[in-house]
Structure formats: structure tokens, C-alpha cells
N, C-alpha and C positions, 0 to 999 in steps of 0.2 A: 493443259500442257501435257505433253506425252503421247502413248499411243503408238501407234503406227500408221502407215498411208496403205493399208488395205485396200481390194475393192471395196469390201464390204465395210471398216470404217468410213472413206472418201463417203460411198453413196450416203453413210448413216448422213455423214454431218455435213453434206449437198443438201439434204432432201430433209434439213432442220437448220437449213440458212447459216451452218455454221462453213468455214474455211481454212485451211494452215496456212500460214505464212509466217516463215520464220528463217534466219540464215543458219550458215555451217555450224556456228559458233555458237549457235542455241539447241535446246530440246526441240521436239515437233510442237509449237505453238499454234493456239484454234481460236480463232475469230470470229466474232457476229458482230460487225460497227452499229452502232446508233449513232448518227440514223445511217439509214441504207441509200446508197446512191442505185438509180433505175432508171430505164427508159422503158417508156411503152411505146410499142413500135409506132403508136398511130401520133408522136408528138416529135419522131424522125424531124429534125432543122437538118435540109440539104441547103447549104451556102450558096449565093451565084457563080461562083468562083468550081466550087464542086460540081454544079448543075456541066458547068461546061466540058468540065472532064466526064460526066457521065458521059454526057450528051454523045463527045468525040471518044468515047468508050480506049480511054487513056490508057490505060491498064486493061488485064485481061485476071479475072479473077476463077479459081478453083477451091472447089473443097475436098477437105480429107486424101489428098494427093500426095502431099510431103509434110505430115504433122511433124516429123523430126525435126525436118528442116527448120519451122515454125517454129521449135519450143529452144532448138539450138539460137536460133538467132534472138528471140526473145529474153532468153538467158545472157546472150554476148551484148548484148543496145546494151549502149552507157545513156543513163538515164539523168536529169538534171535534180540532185540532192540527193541520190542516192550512192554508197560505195558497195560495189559488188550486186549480187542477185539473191533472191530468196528463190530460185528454179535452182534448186541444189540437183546432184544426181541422184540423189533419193524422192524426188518429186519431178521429173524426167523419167523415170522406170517407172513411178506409180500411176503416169498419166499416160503415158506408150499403153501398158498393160488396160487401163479404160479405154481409150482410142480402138484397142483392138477388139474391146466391145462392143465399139460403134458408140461409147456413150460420152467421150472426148471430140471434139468434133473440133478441125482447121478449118480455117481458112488462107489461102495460100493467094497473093498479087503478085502479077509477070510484068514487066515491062520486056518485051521481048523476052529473048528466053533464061531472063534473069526474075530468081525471085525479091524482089523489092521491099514489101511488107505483108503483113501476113497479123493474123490472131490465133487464140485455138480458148477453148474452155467445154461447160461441160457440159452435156446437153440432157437437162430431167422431161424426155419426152412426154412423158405420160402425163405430166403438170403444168406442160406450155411455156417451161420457164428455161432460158438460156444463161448460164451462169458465166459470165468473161472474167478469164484467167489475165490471160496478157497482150498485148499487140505489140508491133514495133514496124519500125519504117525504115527502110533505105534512100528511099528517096522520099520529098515532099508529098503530102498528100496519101500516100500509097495503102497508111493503115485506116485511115478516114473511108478512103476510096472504096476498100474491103469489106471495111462496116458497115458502112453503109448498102451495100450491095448485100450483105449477109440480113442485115438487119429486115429489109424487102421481102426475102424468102423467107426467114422464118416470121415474119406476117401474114405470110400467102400460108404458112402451115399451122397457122394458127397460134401463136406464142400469144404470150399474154402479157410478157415481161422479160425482161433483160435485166440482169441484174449485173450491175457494173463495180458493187463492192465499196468505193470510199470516193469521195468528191476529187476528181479532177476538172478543171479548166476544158480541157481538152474534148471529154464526152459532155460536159453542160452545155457546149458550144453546139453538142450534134443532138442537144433535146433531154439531156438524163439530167436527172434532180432530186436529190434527197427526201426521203420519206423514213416516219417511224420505223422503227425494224418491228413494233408489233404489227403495223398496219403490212409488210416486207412478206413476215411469216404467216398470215392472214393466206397467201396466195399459194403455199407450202401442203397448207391443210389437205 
């Protein structure tokens, strides 16, 4: 608990599996779940339903183009169980200022020339690991559609892991699955 959202704390506790998530209402709170929810890109579940939308290339997806956009609307989705957002304006400025490191990386979905859904998180190149912050959807499908598509390229770049943070329904559906968090920070080293 505490701290600040530095670069240089963020990277610390990125790059030792820890996270903040915390509301307005709280101190800056730091995370490492047991167990760790992950996907390794080669256990990607593309649905039939998805195949189809790839196939008729539904969407049109971008990166690092409108990370704003992305972490604004990510903030704005009303979400089911939760009241309000933990993307306060003090983790909005700390994640713009890593973005423009190159070390926050968007993802940004169009339907036409509307942005639709989108992700953004962090990206520890040098470890092959991709750390997702948040996604959100406007229309069906859209943030799936994203990840999916993102999850592909950083395959092709070699990742090793996806680290998705805490079990949802949502990403088990697309292949992520809990693991120890010692077996999580094994891939840190």
C-alpha cells in the first residue's frame, strides 16, 4: 500500500508480477493474485462464431493510435459488479507517460470509422511478457475481436505469456487459465 505510479516504480513492480488497483477512495494499493490468471498465446480458443468475424475481417484493428481514447473508454464501460473504475486520473497520467515510452501498448477496434472496443497494457519486451490492464467493448464481440488479433502478433514476436491478472469467464473462454503465481514469477526471472 502506497507509493506512487512512477515510471520507475510501475516498471519495478511490472517486472516482479506485482500491479495497483485500487479506487479514488483508497491509498495506491499493489497486487500479485494467487494464483495468476494467463494465456500462452499457442492455447488462443478462436470460437466459430469469432472464426467468422475474422474470416469477413469485421472490424478493422490498430495499434498504439488512440491509447487515450482506449484507456478513456476503458475507464467510462460500466462493468457488471462493479461501482465506478479503479483507471482513476492518477493511473491515466501514469500510463499516457509509459505509452509514450512505447512501454504501454493499445490496442484500438473500428467499425467504420468508429472506435468500438479496444485494450491497452503493458508491454515488458525484453521478457516476452504482455501484461493486460483493461479492455472494453461497444459493440459485441469488438474487445475479443482485438485480442485476439493482438494476441497473434505478439506470437509472431515472440511472447511467451499474457498475463491476464485475476479469472474472468470472459478470457478462459479465449484460452487463459490460472497458474501458481510462483510458477507466474518463474517467467519474470
Amino acid at each position: 500500500m502506497g507509493g506512487d505510479l512512477s515510471v520507475e516504480r510501475l516498471l519495478d513492480a511490472y517486472n516482479n508480477g506485482i500491479f495497483p488497483w485500487y479506487d479514488e477512495s483508497e491509498p495506491i494499493l499493489w497486487w500479485s493474485p494467487n494464483p495468476r490468471m494467463v494465456l500462452f498465446p499457442e492455447n488462443l480458443k478462436v470460437s466459430k462464431s469469432m472464426w467468422q468475424l475474422l474470416k469477413k475481417e469485421a472490424f478493422q484493428v490498430t495499434y498504439n493510435q488512440d491509447f487515450i481514447a482506449v484507456i478513456e473508454n476503458c475507464a467510462a464501460i460500466k462493468r457488471d459488479g462493479q461501482n465506478g473504475t479503479w483507471i482513476t486520473q492518477e493511473i491515466k497520467d501514469a500510463y499516457l507517460d509509459l505509452h509514450h515510452l512505447g512501454i504501454v501498448q493499445s490496442v484500438e477496434v473500428w467499425q467504420k470509422d468508429e472506435l468500438v472496443g479496444g485494450l491497452y497494457g503493458i508491454y515488458l519486451k525484453e521478457k516476452k511478457i504482455f501484461c493486460g490492464e483493461s479492455m472494453f467493448a461497444k459493440v459485441s464481440n469488438a474487445s475479443k475481436y482485438g485480442f485476439i488479433k493482438y494476441v497473434r502478433k505478439l506470437k509472431v514476436e515472440g511472447v511467451s505469456l499474457i498475463d491476464c491478472q485475476i479469472y474472468t469467464e470472459h478470457l478462459n473462454s479465449l484460452g487463459a487459465a490460472e497458474i501458481p503465481r510462483n510458477e507466474f514469477l518463474k517467467y519474470l526471472e
